[in-house]
C-alpha positions in Angstrom: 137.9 94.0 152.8 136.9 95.8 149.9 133.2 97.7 149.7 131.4 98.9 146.4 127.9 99.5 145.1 126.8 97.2 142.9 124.7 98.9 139.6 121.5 99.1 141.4 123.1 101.0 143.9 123.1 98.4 146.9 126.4 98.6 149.0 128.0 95.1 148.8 131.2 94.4 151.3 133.4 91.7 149.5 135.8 89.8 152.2 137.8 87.2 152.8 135.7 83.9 153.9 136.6 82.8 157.2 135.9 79.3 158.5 132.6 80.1 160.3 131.4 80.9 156.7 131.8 77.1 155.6 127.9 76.5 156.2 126.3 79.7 154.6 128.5 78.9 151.6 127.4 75.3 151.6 123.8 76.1 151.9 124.5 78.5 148.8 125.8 76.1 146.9 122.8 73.1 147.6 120.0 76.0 147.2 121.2 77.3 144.1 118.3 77.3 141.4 120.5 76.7 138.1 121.7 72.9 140.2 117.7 71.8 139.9 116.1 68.8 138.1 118.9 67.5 136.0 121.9 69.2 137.5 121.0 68.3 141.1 123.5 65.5 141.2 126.8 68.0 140.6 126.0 70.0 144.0 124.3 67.0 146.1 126.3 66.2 148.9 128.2 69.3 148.2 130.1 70.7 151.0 132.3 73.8 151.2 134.2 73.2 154.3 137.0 75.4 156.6 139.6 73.5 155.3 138.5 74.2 151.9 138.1 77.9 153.1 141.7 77.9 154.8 143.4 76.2 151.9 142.3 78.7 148.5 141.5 82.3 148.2 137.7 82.2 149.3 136.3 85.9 149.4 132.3 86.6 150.2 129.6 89.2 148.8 127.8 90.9 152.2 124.8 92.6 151.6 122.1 94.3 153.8 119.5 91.9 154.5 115.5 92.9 155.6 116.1 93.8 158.8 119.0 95.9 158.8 121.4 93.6 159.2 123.9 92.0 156.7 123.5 88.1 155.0 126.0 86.5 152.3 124.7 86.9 149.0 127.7 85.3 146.7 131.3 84.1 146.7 133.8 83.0 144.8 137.2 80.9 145.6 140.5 81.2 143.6 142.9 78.4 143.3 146.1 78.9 142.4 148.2 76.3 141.2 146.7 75.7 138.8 145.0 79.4 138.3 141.0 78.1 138.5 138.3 80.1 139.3 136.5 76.9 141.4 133.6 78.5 142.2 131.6 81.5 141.7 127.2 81.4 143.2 125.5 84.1 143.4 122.0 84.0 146.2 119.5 83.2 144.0 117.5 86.1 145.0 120.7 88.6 144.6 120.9 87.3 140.5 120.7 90.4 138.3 122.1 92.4 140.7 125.6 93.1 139.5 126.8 90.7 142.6 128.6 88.1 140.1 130.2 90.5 138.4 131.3 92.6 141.2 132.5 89.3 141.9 134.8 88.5 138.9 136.2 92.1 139.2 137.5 90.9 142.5 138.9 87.6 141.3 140.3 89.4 138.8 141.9 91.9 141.2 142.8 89.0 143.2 144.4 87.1 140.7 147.0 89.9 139.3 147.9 90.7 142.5 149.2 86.8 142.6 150.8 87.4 139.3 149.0 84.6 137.3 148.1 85.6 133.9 145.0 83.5 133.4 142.4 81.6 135.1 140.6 78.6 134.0 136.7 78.3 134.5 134.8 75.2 134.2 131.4 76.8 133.4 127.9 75.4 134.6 125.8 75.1 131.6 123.5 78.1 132.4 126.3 80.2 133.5 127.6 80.2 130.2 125.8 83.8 128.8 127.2 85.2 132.5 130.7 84.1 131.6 130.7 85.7 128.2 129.2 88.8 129.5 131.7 89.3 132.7 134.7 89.1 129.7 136.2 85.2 129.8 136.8 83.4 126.3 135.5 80.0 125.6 138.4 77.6 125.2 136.9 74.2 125.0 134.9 71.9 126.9 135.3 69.4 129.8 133.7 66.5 129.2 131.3 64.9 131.5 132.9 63.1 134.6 130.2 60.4 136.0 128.4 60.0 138.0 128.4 63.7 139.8 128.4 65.4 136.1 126.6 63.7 133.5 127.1 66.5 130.7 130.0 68.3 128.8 130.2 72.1 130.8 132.0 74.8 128.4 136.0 75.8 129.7 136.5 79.4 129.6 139.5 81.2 130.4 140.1 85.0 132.1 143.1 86.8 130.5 144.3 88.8 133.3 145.8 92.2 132.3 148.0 94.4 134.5 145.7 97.8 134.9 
């Protein structure tokens, strides 16, 4: 378990998902804002699951909630063969907060320390600006797979450097 400040200066624990996590992360991934009107179908149905959890390197954002207390606020999971960064959501309400990037610093952290040298992401549409901005270089672009995703979503890849 790792803990940092974010750059507004709110302490954010990130840790390795465990399986009683499987429904917060699910409910993350539904209620997200940037999967509405026409990007609804890639996230209905969705499920993030403890087998899921168990089988890739799934690590969660912890942040104080209102009453003192602590609530998920992001996550991301690695998979590693082949090196993919699967999937990276941030709480609506936590966007703009440094949380996604905090994030990718982990994954990135993550991913040396299993000595791969790159990481594959298959962008959302509107993540595209975050994914430029967080360092990953546009390779290409996946073309739409029916009938979940009905549009091309830019590929982008993390060059992982030893620090």
């Amino acid at each position: 378990m790792s803990s940092r400040t974010s750059p507004i200066g709110q302490s954010i624990t990130i840790r390795r998902a465990v399986a009683r996590d499987a429904k917060r992360l699910t409910r993350l991934v539904r209620g997200s804002g940037a999967y509405e009107g026409k990007y609804a179908s890639a996230v209905a149905g969705y499920r993030v699951g403890p087998d899921y959890i168990e089988a890739h390197r799934v690590f969660v954002a912890v942040g104080a909630d209102e009453q003192g207390g602590s609530r998920v606020i992001g996550f991301y999971s690695l998979v590693l063969d082949p090196p993919e960064l699967d999937l990276l959501f941030v709480a609506d309400e936590a966007q703009g907060r440094g949380v996604g990037r905090l994030l990718v610093a982990h994954m990135q952290s993550e991913a040396r320390a299993a000595g791969l040298d790159r990481v594959l992401v298959v962008s959302h549409r509107p993540a595209e600006d975050f994914y430029h901005r967080v360092g990953a270089v546009r390779i290409g672009t996946a073309l739409a797979s029916p009938p979940a995703v009905l549009w091309d979503r830019p590929e982008f890849e993390f060059r992982i450097t030893s620090e």
